[in-house]
N, C-alpha and C positions, 0 to 999 in steps of 0.2 A: 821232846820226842816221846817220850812217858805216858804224856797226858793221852797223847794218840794214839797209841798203843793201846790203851781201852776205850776207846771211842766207838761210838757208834757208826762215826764215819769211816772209818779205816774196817771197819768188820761188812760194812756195805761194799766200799772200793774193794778191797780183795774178794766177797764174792760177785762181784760183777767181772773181774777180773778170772774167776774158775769159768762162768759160762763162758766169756771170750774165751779163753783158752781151749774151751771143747768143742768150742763150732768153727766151722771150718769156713763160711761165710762173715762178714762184715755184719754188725746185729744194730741196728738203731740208739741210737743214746734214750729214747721213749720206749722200747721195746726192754730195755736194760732196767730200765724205773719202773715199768711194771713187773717184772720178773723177781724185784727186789721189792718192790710195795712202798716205793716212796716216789715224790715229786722229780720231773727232769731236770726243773730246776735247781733241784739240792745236788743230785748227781753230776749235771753236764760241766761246772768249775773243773772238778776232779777230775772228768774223764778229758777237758782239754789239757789238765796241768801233767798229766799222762802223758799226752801227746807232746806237749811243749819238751820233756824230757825224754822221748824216745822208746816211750818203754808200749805206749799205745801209735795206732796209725787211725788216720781219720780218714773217712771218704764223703764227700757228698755225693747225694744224688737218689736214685732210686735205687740202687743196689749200696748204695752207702751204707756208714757207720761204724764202727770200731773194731778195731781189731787188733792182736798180739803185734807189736813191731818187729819181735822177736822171739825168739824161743822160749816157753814156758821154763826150761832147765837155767837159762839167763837171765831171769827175773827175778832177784833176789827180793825178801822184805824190805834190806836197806834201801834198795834202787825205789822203792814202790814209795817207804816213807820221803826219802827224799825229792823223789818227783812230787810230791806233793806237800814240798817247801815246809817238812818240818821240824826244821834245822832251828834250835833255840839263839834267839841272839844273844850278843855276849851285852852282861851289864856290867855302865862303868859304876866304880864306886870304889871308898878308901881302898887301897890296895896294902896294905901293911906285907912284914916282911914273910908271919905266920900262913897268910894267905898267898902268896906268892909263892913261896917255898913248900909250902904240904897239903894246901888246899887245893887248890888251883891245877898243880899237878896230877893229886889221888883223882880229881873230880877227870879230867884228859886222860887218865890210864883207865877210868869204870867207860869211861865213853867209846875209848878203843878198844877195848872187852865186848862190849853190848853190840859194836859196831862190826865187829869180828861175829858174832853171832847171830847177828842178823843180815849179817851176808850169806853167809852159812844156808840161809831158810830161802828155797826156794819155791816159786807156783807150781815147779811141775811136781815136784814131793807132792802138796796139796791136789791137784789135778789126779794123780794115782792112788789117790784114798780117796777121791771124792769119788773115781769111778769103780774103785774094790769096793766100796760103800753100795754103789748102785744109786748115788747120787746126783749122777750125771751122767748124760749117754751126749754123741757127737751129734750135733746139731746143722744142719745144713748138708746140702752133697756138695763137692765141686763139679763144676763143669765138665760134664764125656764129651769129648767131642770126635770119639771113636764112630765108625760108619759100620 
């Protein structure tokens, strides 16, 4: 989870994640790659494993493409890293009694620390500096269908 936390990848997905969050329309997964200046093909894994997790909605079609599943204030960092599977797996190996008892545990109590604090951080905090900033304005109208 560390490694990702300074990735390139995860600083792309979260801001692809602030323009969804400020438009009010469905945005293209191509329209997302350019906004960001990288390939669709490096974004659109991430933007399904999004979706497979709930935290994004897909649409096809012509008025298609991504969008918050949910509430920017309910999208935690952890929910974002985890959607996007990056949950370290456990290795096996000697387990002695040193490790069992003080390692193993300290290493489960820093994880539920970090894990607690990256629950903590959500998009919409990010989304209201990004628009005190003036780094973002709402993109899209929705439908009037006032007469």
């Amino acid at each position: 989870m560390l490694e990702l936390l300074e990735s390139r990848r995860l600083r792309l997905i979260l801001t692809a994640l602030l323009h969804l969050g400020a438009s009010r329309v469905p945005i293209p997964g191509k329209q997302l790659a350019e906004k960001l200046s990288c390939s669709r093909r490096y974004l659109e894994p991430d933007l399904q494993a999004l979706s497979q997790a709930g935290i994004l909605e897909s649409r096809r079609g012509a008025h298609g493409g991504y969008r918050l599943a949910r509430s920017a204030q309910r999208i935690s960092l952890l929910d974002v890293l985890h959607g996007l599977g990056s949950d370290t797996p456990a290795v096996d190996g000697g387990d002695s009694r040193l490790e069992s008892r003080i390692t193993a545990p300290a290493l489960d109590d820093a994880r539920r620390q970090l894990d607690t604090v990256l629950g903590q951080i959500t998009l919409a905090e990010w989304l209201a500096r990004a628009h005190a900033e003036g780094l973002l304005t709402a993109t899209g109208s929705p439908a009037d269908f006032c007469i």
